[in-house]
N, C-alpha and C positions, 0 to 999 in steps of 0.2 A: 767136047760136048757143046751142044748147039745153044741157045739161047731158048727157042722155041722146044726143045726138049724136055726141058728143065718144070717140075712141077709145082708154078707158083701159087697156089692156093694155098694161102698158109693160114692160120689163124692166130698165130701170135710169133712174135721174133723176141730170144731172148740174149740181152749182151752182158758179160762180163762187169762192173762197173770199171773204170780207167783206174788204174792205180800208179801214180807217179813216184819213180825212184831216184829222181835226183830235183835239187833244187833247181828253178829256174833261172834263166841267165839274172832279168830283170831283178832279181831278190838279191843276186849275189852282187851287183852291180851296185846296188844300194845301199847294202854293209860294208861292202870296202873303202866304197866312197865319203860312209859316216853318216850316210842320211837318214836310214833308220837305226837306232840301237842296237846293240847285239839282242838283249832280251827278247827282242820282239823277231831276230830271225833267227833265234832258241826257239820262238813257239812254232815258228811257220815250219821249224825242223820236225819238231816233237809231235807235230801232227799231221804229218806224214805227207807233209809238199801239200797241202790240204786237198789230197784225193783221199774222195767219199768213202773207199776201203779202209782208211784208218782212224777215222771215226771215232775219239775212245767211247766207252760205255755211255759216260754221264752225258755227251753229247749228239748219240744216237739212238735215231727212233725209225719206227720203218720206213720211211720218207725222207730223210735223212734234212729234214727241215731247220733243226738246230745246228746241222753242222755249215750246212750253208750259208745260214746266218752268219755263223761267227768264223768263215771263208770272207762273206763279204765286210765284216767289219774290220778284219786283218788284213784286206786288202784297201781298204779303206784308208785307215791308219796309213802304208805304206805312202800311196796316192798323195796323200794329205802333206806327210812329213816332205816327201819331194816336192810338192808345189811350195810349201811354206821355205824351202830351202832357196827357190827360183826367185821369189817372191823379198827375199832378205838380199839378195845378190841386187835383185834391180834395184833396192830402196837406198841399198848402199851407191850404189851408180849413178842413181839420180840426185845424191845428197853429194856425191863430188863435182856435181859439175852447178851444183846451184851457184846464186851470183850472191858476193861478200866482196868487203870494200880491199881486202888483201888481193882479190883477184882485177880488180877495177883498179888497183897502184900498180901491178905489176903488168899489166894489159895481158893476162890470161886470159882464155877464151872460157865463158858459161853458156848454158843453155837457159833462152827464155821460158821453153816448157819442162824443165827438171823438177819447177816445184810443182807442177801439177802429176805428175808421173810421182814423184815422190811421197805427197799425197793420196795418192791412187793405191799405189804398191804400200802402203800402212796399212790402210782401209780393207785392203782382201787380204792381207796377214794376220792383221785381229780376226777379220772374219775365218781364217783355214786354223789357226789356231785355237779358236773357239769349236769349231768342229772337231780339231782333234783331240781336246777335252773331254766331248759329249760321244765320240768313242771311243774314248777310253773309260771313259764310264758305262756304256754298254756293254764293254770287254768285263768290264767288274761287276755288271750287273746279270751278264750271263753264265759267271764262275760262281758268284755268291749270291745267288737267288733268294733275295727278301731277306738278305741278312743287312741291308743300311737302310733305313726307313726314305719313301718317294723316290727309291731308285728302282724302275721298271723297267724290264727285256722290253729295247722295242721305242720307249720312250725316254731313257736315262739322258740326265741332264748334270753336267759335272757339279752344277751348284747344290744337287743332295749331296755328293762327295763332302763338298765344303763346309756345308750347315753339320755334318756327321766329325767332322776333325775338327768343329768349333766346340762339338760337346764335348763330353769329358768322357774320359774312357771309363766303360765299364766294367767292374769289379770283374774280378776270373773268379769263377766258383773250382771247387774240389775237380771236378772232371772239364779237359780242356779239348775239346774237338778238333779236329785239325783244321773245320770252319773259321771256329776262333782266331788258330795261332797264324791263317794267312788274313783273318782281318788285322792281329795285331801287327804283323808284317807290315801289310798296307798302309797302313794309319804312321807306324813309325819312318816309314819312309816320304810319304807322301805331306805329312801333319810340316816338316822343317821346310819342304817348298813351297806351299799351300799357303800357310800361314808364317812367314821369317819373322824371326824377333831383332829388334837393334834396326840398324840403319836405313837396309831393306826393307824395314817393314810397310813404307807406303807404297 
């Protein structure tokens, strides 16, 4: 059949949305490697290679705007954990070849600009580590909507996380939501790294 044959006047095209059934190499490349945690490529599993068709309930809507969102925060996250990895390698490399009086007795060789590179490579680790804080708290702020106070979809900033595990935990009433018991989840695990007691504590 011809090209010219064919009758393109159409008034609308409709497509399937893409549905992916295996994980991506890049995902699986970064669990093995250690760079991101399992949990987190549990969730990228459990929501279906994050194609739009598996959507669950609480995070779809006709536009699928919420799941997108929390696509690009999970890949975010990913991003993030990988550069902060790259970022720890050079700072450790630059901090081997700095110059120390043990290297100037033994006439090993340093590099003049290691401490500026090593300075550098802190500097964008505090900052990618900061970022992945403040999505990680938008990951918390898009599961449990308005349940930690100044934590907003959109604008979640990890230091509500912290002022929230500074207070005290609140009493459990008679009936316990399963809201509740993955804040108390959260809180317990998050409260001993957040805030260490003893040695670590500064």
């Amino acid at each position: 059949m011809k090209l010219e044959s064919l009758n393109l006047d159409l008034a609308a095209v409709v497509g399937a949305p893409v549905k992916i059934t295996s994980a991506d190499p890049e995902w699986v490349k970064a669990r093995e490697s250690g760079l991101i945690p399992d949990a987190l490529f549990k969730t990228y599993e459990a929501s279906g290679y994050l194609s739009f068709g598996a959507a669950p309930r609480f995070l779809a809507d006709p536009d699928n705007v919420l799941f997108a969102y929390f696509g690009m925060l999970l890949r975010g996250l990913k991003q993030q954990l990988g550069e902060s990895a790259s970022l720890l390698v050079e700072l450790k490399q630059a901090h081997g070849e700095l110059y120390d009086l043990i290297k100037k007795a033994k006439g090993l060789p340093w590099d003049q600009a290691a401490d500026q590179r090593a300075k550098r490579a802190f500097r964008h680790l505090l900052v990618t580590a900061s970022s992945i804080l403040d999505v990680l708290a938008d990951l918390v702020a898009l599961f449990l909507t308005g349940r930690i106070a100044g934590l907003t979809v959109g604008r979640a900033q990890f230091i509500s996380i912290e002022t929230w595990l500074r207070s005290p935990a609140p009493a459990s009433g008679l009936i316990v939501t399963p809201y509740d018991d993955h804040l108390s989840q959260l809180r317990s695990s998050l409260r001993p790294l957040v805030l260490p007691t003893g040695p670590e504590r500064d």
